[in-house]
N, C-alpha and C positions, 0 to 999 in steps of 0.2 A: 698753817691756815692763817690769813690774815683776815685783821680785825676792821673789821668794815661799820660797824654796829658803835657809835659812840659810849664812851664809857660813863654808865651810870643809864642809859638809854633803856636799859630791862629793868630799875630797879624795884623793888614792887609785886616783880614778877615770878613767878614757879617756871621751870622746867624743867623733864623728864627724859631723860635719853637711854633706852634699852640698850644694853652690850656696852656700855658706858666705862669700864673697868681698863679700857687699850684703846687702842686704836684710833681711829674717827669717829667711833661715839667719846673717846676720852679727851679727844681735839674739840669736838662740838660744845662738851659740856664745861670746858674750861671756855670757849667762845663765848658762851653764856655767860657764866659766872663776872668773867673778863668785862661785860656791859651791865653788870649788878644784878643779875637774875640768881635768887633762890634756886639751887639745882638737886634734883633724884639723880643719885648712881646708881643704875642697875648693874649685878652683874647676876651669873651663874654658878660660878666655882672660884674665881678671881677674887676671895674677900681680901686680903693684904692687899695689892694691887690696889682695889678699889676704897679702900680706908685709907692710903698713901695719897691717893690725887686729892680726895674729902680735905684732909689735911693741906694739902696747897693751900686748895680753894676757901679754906675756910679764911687763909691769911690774907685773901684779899676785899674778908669782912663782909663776908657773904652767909649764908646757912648751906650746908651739905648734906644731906640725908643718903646714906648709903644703904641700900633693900638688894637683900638676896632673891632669886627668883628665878623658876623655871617657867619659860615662857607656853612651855606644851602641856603646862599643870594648872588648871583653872582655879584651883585652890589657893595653887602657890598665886597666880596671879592678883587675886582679889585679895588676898595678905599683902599683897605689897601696895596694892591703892587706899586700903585699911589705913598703911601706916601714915600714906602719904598726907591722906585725909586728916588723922590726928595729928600731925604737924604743922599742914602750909595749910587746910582747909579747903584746897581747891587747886587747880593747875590751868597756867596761861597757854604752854607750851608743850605738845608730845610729841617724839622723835622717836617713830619706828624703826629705828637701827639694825639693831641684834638681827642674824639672818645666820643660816646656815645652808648643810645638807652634805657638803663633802664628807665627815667625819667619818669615820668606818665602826663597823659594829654596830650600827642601827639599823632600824626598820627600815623596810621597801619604799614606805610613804614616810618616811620621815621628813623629807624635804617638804613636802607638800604641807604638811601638820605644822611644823614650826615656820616656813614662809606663807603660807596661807590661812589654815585655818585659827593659830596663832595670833595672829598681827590682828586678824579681824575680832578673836576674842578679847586683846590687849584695849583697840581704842573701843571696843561695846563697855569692857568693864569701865574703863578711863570716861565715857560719857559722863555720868555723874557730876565727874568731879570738875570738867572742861567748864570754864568762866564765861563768858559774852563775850564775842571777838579772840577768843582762842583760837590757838592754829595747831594742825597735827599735820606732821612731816613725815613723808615714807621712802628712806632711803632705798633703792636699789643702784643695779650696777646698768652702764651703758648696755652689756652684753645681753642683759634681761630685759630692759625698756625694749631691744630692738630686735628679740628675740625670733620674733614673727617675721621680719626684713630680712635680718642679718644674723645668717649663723654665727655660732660660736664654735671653741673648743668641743669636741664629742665627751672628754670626761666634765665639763662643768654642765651641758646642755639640760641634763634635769632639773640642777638646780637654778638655772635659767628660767625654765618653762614653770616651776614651782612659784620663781619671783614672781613673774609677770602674772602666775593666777592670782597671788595677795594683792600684785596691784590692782588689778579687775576689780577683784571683790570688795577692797575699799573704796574704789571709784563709783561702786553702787549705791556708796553712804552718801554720797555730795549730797544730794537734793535734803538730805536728813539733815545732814552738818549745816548745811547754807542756811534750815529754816531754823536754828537756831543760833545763827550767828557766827558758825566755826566755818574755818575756812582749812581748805585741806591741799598740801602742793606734794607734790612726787621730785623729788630728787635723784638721780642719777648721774651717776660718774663712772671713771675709768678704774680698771682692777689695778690695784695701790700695791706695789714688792713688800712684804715684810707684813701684810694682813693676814688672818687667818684663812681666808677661802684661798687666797694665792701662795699659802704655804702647803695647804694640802694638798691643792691642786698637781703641784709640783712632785709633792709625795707619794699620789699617787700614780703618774705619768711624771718620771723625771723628765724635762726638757721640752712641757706639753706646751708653755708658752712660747719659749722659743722658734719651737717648729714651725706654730701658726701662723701660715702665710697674713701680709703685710695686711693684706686687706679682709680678711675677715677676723680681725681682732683689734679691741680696743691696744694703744699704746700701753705698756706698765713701766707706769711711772715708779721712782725714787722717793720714798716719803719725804718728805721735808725739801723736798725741791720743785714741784710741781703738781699741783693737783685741780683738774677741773670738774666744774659739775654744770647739769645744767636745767632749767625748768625743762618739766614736760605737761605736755597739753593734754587736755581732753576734751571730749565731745557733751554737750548737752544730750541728758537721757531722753528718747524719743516722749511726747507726750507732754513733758513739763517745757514752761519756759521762764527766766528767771530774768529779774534786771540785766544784771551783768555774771559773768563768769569770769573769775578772777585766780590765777592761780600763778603764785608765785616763787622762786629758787631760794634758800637760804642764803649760799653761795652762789656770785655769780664769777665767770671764768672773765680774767682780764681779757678788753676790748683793743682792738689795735688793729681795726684795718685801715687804712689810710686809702686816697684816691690811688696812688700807685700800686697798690695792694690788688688792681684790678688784673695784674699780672699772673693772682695766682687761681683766677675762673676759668677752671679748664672745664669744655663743655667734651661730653662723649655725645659722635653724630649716632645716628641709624646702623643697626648691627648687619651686617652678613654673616650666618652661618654656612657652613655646611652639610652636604645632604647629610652625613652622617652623623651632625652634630658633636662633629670630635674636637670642631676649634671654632675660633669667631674671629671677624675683622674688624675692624672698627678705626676709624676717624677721630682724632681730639683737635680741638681748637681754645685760643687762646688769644688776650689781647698781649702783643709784646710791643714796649713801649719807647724800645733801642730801635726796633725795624718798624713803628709805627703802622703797624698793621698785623692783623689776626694770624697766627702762623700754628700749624699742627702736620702730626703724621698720622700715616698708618701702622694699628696696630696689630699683633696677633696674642691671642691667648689658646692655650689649648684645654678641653675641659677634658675631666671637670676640675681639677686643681691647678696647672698651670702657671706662671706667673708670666705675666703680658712683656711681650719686648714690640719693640719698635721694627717695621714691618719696612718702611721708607722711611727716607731721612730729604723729602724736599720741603720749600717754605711754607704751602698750604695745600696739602692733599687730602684731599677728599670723595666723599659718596664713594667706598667702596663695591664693588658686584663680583661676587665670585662665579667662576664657570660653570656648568653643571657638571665639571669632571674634577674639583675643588683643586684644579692643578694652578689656576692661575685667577689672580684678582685684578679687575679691569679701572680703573677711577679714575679723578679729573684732576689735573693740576696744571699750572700755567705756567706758559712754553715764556720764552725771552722777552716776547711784546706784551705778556701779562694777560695773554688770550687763556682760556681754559682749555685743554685740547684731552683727550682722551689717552691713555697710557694702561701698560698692560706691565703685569711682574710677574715672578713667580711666587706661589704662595707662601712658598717658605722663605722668602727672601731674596732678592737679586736685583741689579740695576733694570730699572724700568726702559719699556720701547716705547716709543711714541707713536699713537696709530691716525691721529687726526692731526690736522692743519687749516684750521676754519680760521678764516678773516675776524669773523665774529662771536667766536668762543664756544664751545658746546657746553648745553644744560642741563643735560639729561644722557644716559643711556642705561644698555639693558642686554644682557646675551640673547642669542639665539641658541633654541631649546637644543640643538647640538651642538652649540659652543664651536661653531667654524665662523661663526658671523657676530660684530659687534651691532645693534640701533644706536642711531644718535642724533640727539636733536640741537642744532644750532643755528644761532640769529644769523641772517643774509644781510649783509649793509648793502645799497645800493651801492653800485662802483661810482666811485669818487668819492664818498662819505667814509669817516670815519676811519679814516689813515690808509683804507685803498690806493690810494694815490699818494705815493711818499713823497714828502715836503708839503703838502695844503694838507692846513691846519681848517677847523671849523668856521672860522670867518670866511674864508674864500672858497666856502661851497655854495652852489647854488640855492635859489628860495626853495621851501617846501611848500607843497600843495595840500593845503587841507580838507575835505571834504567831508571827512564823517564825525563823528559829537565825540570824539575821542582822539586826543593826537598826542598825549603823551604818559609817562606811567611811575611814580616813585623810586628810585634807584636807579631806574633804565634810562628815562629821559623820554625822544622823540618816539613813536612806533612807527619808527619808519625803516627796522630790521628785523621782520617777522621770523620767528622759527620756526625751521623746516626741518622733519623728517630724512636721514639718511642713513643707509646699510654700509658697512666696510667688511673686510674677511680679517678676523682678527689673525694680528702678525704671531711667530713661534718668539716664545723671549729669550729663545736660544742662538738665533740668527745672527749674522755679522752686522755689526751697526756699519754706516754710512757715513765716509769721510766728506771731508771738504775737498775740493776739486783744488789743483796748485795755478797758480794766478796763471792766467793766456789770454789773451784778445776775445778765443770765442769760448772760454770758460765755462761750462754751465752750471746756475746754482746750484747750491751744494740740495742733496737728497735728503730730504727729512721722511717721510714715513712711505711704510711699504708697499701701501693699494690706497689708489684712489677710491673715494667713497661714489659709491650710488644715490643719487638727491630722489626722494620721491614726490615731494610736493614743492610746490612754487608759487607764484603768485601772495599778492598781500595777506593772504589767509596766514594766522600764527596757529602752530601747533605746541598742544599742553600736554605728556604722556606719552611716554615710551611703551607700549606693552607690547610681548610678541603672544601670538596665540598658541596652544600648545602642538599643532602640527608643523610651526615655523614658514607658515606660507603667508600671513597678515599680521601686519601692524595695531593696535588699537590707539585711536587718540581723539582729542577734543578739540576739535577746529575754535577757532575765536575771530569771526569777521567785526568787523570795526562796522558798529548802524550808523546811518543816515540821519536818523532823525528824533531817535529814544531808546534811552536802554533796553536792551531784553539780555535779561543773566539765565536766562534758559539754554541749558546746552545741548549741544549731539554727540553722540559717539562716532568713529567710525572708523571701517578697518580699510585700512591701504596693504596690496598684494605689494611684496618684496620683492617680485618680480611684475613687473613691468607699470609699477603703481597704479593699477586700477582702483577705483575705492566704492564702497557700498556701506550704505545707513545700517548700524547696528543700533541705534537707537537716536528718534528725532526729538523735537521741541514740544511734541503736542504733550508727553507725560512731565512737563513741568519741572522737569529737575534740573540746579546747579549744581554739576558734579565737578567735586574735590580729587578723585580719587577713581579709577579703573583699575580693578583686578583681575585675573583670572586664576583662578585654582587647577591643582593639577589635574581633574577630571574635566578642563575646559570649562568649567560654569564659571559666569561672568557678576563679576560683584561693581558692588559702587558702592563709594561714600558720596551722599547726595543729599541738598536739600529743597524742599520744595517752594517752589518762588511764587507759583501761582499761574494763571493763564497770562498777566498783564507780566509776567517774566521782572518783575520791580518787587515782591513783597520779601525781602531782605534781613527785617531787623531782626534779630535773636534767631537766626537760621536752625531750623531745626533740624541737623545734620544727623542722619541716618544711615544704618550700614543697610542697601537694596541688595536684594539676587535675582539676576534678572531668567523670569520665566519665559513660558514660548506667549505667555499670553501679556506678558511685559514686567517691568520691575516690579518688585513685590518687596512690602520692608519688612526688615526682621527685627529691627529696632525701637523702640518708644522715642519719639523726636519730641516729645514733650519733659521724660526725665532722666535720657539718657543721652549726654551729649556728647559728640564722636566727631567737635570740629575746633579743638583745639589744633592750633597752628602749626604742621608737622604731621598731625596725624595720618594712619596708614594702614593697611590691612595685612595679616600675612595667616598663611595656612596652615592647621594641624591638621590632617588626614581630612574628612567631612568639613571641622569646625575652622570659624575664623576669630583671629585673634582683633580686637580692634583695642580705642586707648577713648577712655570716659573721661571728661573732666568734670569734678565736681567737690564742691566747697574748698578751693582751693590745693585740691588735688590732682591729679590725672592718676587713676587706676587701670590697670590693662583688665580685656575683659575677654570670655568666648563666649562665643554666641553658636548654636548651632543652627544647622538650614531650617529646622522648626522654631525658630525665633526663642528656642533658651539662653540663659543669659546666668552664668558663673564669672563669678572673680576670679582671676590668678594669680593676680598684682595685686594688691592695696597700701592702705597704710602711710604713711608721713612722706610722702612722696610723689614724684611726679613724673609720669613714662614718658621719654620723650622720643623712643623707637622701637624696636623690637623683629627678634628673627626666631621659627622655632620649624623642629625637626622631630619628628619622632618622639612629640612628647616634651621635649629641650629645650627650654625657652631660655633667650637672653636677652635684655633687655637694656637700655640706657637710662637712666634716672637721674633725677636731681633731689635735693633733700635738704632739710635746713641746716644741714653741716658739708655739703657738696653742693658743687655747680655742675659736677655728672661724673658718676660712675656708670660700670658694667656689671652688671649680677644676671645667676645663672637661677635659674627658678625650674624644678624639676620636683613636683609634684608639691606638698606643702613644704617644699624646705628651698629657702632662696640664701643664697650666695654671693657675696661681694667679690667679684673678681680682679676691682682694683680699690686704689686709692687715691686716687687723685685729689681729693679734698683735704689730704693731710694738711698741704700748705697753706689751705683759706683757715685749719683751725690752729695753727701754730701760731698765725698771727692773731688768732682771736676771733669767736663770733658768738654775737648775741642772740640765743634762740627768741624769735619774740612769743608773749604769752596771747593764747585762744582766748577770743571771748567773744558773746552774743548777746547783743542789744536790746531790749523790746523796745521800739520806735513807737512815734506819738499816738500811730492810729492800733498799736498792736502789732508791727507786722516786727519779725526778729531782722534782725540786721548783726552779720558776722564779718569780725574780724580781726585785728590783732596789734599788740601794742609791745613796742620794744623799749627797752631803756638802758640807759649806764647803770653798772655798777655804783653802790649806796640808796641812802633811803631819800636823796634829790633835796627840796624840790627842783624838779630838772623842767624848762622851758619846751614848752611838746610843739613839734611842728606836724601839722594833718597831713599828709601824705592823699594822692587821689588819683587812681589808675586811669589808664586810657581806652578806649575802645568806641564806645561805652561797653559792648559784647564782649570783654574780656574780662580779666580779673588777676586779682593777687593774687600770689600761692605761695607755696609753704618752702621753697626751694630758698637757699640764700640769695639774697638782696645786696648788691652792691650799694643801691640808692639808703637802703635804710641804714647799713653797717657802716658806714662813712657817717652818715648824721649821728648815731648814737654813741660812735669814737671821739665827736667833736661835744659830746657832752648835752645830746637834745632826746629828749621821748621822741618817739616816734608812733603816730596813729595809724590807722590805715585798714581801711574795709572793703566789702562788695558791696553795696549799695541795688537797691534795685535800677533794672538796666546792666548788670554783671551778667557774666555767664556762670556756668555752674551749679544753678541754683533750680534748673528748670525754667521751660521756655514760657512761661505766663512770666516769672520773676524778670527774664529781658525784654518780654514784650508790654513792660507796663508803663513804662515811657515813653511809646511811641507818640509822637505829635505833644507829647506834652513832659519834654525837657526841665529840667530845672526845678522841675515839683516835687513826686516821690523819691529821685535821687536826690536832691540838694534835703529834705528831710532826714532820710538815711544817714548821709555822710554826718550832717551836723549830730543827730543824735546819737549815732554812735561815739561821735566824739565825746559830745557833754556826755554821755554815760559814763565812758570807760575814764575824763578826767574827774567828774564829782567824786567816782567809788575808790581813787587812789589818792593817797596825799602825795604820794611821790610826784605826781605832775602838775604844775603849776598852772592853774586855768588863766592868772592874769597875766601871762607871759607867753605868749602862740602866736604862729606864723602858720601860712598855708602854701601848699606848692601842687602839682600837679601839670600833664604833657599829655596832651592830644584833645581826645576827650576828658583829661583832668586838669589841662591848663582852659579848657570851658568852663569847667567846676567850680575851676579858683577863682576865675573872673566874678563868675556867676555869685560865687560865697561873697567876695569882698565887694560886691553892688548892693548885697543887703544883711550884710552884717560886718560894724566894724570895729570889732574887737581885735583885729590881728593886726601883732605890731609889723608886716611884713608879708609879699604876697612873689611867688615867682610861679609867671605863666608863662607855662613851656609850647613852643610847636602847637599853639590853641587852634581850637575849632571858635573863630570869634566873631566872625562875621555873614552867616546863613546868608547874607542875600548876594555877596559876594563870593560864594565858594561855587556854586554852580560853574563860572565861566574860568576859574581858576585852578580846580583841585582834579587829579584824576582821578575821584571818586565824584565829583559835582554832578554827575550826569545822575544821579540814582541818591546818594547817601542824604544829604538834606530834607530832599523830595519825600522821602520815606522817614527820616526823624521828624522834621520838625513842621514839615507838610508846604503847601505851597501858598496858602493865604497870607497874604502880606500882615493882617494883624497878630495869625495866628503865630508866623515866623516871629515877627518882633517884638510879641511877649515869651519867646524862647533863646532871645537874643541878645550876649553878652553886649555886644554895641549898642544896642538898643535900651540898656543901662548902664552904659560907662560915666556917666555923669554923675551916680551916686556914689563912685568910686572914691574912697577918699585915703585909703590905706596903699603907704609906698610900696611900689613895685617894681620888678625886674622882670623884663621880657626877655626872654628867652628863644633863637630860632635860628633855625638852619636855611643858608643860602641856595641849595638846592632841593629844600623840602616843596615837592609836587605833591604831597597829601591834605596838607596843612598850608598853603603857601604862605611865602614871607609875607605876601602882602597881608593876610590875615596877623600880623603880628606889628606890622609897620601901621598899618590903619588904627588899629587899638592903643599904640604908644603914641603916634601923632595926637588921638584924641584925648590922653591924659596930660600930655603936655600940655597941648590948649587951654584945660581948664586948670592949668595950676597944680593936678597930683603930680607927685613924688615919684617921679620916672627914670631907669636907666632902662638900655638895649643894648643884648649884647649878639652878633650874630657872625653864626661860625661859616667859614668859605667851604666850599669845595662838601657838604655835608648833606645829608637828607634828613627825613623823617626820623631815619632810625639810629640819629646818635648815639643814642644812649647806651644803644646795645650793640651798634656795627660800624660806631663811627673810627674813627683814627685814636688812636688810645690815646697820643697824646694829646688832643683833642678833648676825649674824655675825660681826662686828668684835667685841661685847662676847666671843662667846666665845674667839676668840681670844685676846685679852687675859687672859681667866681662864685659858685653858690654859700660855698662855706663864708667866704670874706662877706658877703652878702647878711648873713643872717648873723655872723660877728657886729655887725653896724648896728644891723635895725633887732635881733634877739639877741645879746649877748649871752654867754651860759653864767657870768660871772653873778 
């Protein structure tokens, strides 16, 4: 264990560490001693052992008190705070170590008795004696913190569930412990070789760790080579609400992710099962920074145990669709020109066929209910555009004509290549591929795929949604005409015949809904994720996204669009028998949920994490997630016991990550404010930089952070909340900023900041910087126009100038108009330009050359205006990028800005 803790730093001080005699409590209590702290050995039956270490410890002119003790004998317990009492008079420090339960020849509930009711008897007796600003530590193991997520071994699993009820039950003490000053943190770590639980373990199932597939088991480590732990979080008890919530890791696990480090984010897309639920396919991606661009395959796992291999092997494939005869999986990957074109394999593996050849790449597709026919939808360029015509490049194409209040879109560029609807007959993957023809005068091009497709729609109309209906005779989709003369985000359904495309209204504009999402369940009922915009088809902000079923007398919601939100970015529906599955986001979570057609509402999912797809069968749910030690795995969730069925995130924590710690604010007027603060390793004080999400309808979550892991490598805190105007929080919480920007949130951020810096010394209030991209590069403007404490400011891809975004951004037509309203005074007293004069704190602007959300010119106007008046200005802007560098740009790319950030905040924050 290394000594983090300066020496002489406890001295003064008591501490108590149960199971103290071996192991990690005999590593802790020399930790202690090691920094001058007066230390209790506890042991059981270990008295040499435990008089042997006493003896060290005492040579390095410390006091040692060594107490025997049964931890399951309330007698025996209160004898040993007896004695502790008549020696040191009181204790700084208690370390719930000691734990059991494997031993043989005990009782049924013994685990249960000495992990739980134990520990809660240890720190009730221990109150007493606990000082003002005392801290009580309760070691468990990874396996047991994540018990409920992530199984474990079947012989440790009781003593698992045993941990995690002692944690529970101490966690009930917080409010107790906080009102008098004690502060209480949860430690967990990885199972250590040569412990006592992992020698029994072994004893009694030889080779039980071994066996344990990759991913559902912590690593077991080597003592004295490696050992990590890490805080964990908790929730504020419903009812109470406290300053702050502060809980923190004795140990923290070295930091080490660097920009390049962004290499090891492997995300898991959207799962396909099968109808039987016997395997799963799945998509990962990845920034790689050799081929400067995202690159994954497809995978297979088979359940329920399985271990996942690689399904294809090309540069980025993706959206898998299995058939309805689970013989073959259908998905998109890009042919020579870098087009996405559709592709079919065999389930179990084989070189893929290629079924499409679109000029303009396909976005979507979907089987037909017998699996003889593929849907597919892909953008039509006008011929001559867009390399139709080889050799003319986009300068020497003709003008475009613009007529409607929309003409171009973030990523895509012009909307001048609508997507259209088309059927093909999916090819056998057993067939003879298709040579190249040998050179001749009248040579014909070589053959690439095996049936021309069937186009069913045409004209400018762009189509959203693939769905077939379950007789396979209609399409379902959501037309998107480009208006004349004012938004309307009101949409229609409607279904197009596969033969001979006739189309008819499954649902118009009069029921108000923007629909995300069209499904159909296998008894044909027709669902939606939808929200309701209003008759003026504009009321937008904090969308109250809802799962509808649509009846004969029209959609009906099943959902509360007030505190259940169903439109995190990705989200999706899919079917257990009756019930649907959908994905809730909330407090920086995303939880999966079911809902039945009676509007009941169960969790399946929860927990430290965040669903970012889902397929389920008979009960067999699998899911993708993220979590604050992964950027996505697979897990298999089948009634209350869930499954990790990879590991992809071993390599983000080989390099190191900082879990940050939970905490909750009370802001100025009373209202709580959540969110979370990372730090390096040591007691600092470390230079905190405020962190500020974008959206503003979005938010943090709990999944790993490149953006925070790289600052707190380089040696800065790290802040960071939801703020009102978040999502997550319920739609009064997003909808309280409307028209009036800059107030409640700019409140929020700042006072969760001053909270969570006054109640730590570790972070240095007169040393801060603030950053923030989108709606957080507004934030940051916003912050450093009226407050300027910060030695440093970088505003990324800002929302900065309201009166200019309307005729710039392609969201102008709507997004302004509904934030910040359209009265000229009422815009610019909401308007970062409209106080850039009291900017006085240096800045980096930050922005991307092809950002159509945020446009350059919103970043170009705000740095012109600091220069003018003399602030402390650089810009730095990246080619060929959009809006969404940060998460889809060019790795290398993402690495350069990194680098420019960090050099950045090396100048104007140094950590030194």
């Amino acid at each position: 264990m290394s000594q983090t803790l300066p020496s002489g730093s406890l001295s003064g001080k008591t501490a108590l560490v149960t199971g103290s005699s071996r192991g990690i409590g005999a590593d802790t209590v020399r930790y202690f001693a090691e920094a001058g702290a007066n230390v209790v050995i506890n042991f059981r039956n270990k008295a040499p052992r435990a008089e042997k270490l006493a003896a060290q410890l005492r040579g390095l002119g410390v006091e040692a008190l060594v107490v025997g003790a049964d931890l399951t004998d309330p007698a025996s317990v209160q004898a040993m705070f007896d004695e502790v009492q008549r020696t040191f008079g009181g204790l700084d420090i208690l370390v719930l170590n000691a734990s059991g339960g494997m031993e043989s020849g005990m009782a049924e509930d013994y685990a249960l008795l000495l992990n739980r009711d134990a520990q809660v008897n240890v720190l009730e007796t221990a109150l007493p004696l606990l000082n003002a600003d005392a801290r009580v530590v309760f070691v468990t193991s990874h396996q047991a913190h994540f018990i409920r997520t992530t199984p474990t071994m079947p012989e440790y699993e009781p003593v698992a569930l045993s941990k995690r009820a002692g944690e529970d039950a101490l966690r009930e003490r917080i409010p107790a412990l906080e009102e008098r000053g004690i502060g209480f943190t949860v430690v967990s770590g990885d199972m250590i070789e040569g412990t006592i639980t992992a020698t029994l373990l072994e004893r009694a199932n030889p080779g039980a760790i071994a066996r344990a597939p990759r991913g559902r088991r912590q690593a077991l480590q080597r003592r004295g080579v490696r050992r990590r732990s890490r805080p964990c979080r908790g929730r504020p008890r419903a009812g109470r609400q406290h300053p702050t919530r502060r809980r923190h890791g004795l140990v923290r696990r070295r930091v080490s992710m660097r920009p390049i480090d962004i290499e090891a984010l492997v995300s898991v897309g959207r799962p396909a099962l099968s109808s039987d639920g016997a395997f799963a396919v799945f998509a990962t991606s990845r920034p790689d920074l050799a081929a400067d661009r995202g690159v994954g395959q497809l995978w297979r796992v088979d359940l329920p145990g399985g271990a996942p291999r690689r399904l294809t092997r090309g540069v980025a494939d993706r959206s898998p669709r299995l058939s309805p005869d689970d013989r073959t999986v259908a998905f998109l990957r890009a042919d020579e020109r870098g087009r996405a074109q559709v592709f079919v394999a065999p389930a179990t593996g084989g070189e893929p066929v290629q079924v499409t050849d679109q000029p303009g790449g396909v976005t979507d597709l979907a089987w037909s209910p017998d699996g003889i026919r593929i849907a597919f939808s892909a953008r039509v360029p006008e011929q001559g555009r867009y390399g139709t015509v080889e050799g003319r490049d986009a300068a020497a194409e003709p003008p475009r004509r613009i007529t409607g209040i929309r003409w171009h879109a973030n990523g895509l560029g012009y909307l001048d290549r609508p997507s259209h609807l088309f059927v093909v007959d999916a090819p056998s993957t057993d067939a003879e591929p298709f040579y190249a023809p040998a050179p001749a005068l009248d040579a014909p091009e070589k053959r690439v795929v095996a049936a021309e497709p069937t186009r069913l729609t045409d004209g400018d109309t762009s189509w959203s949604g693939v769905v077939w209906t379950t007789d396979g005779n209609e399409l379902l989709s959501v037309p998107d005409v480009i208006e004349t003369d004012r938004r309307d985000l009101r949409d229609r359904v409607i279904a197009i015949a596969v033969d001979g495309g006739a189309q008819r209204e499954v649902l118009g504009t009069a029921t108000d809904l923007s629909i995300s999402e069209v499904a159909v369940a296998p008894d044909g009922t027709l669902f939606l994720l939808a929200n309701d915009v209003g008759p003026g088809g504009m009321d937008f902000v904090a969308p109250g996204v809802a799962l509808y079923v649509l009846d004969a007398e029209g959609p009906r919601r099943l959902t509360d669009a007030g505190t259940v939100d169903l439109g995190e970015v990705g989200s999706h529906v899919s079917f257990d028998g009756a019930d649907i599955l959908v994905q809730d986001r909330t407090r920086g979570r995303v939880r999966l949920l079911r809902v039945t057609r009676g509007g009941e509402v169960t969790e399946v999912l929860g927990g430290d994490l965040e669903v970012n797809g889902h397929a389920v069968r008979h009960g067999r749910v699998v899911a993708s997630v993220a979590s604050p030690e992964s950027f996505g795995e697979l897990v298999l969730v089948e009634g209350r016991e869930v499954r990790a069925l990879t590991d992809f995130g071993a390599s983000v924590r080989e390099r190191g990550v900082v879990v940050p710690v939970e905490h909750e604010i009370t802001g100025r007027d009373g209202y709580p404010v959540h969110g979370w603060v990372a730090t390096p390793a040591g007691e600092g004080p470390f230079p905190v930089i405020l962190q500020i999400h974008g959206g503003p309808y979005a938010s943090y979550g709990v999944h790993v952070f490149d953006e925070t892991q790289v600052l707190v490598d380089a040696g800065y805190a790290v802040v960071y909340s939801n703020p009102r105007g978040s999502a997550g929080y319920g739609r009064e919480h997003g909808r309280s900023i409307r028209q009036r920007m800059g107030t409640l949130d700019f409140f929020d951020v700042m006072d969760f900041f001053d909270g969570v810096v006054a109640a730590d010394p570790r972070l240095d209030g007169d040393r801060v910087g603030v950053m923030g991209g989108s709606y957080g590069g507004y934030m940051t403007a916003w912050v450093i126009a009226h407050d300027h404490r910060f030695a440093g400011a970088i505003v990324e891809r800002g929302f900065l100038d309201p009166t200019a975004f309307p005729g710039s951004s392609d969201i102008g037509s709507f997004f302004g108009q509904e934030y910040v309203g359209t009265d000229p005074a009422l815009v610019a007293s909401q308007s970062p330009m409209a106080v850039v004069d009291q900017v006085r704190t240096p800045t980096l602007v930050l922005h991307s050359e092809l950002d159509f959300r945020c446009p350059l010119e919103q970043a170009t106007r705000y740095y012109a205006a600091l220069k003018q008046q003399g602030t402390e200005a650089e810009m730095l802007i990246f080619p060929g990028e959009d809006h969404e560098l940060t998460r889809g740009g060019r790795p290398q790319h993402r690495v350069q800005r990194f680098d420019a950030v960090l050099e950045w905040w090396r100048r104007h924050l140094p950590t030194a």
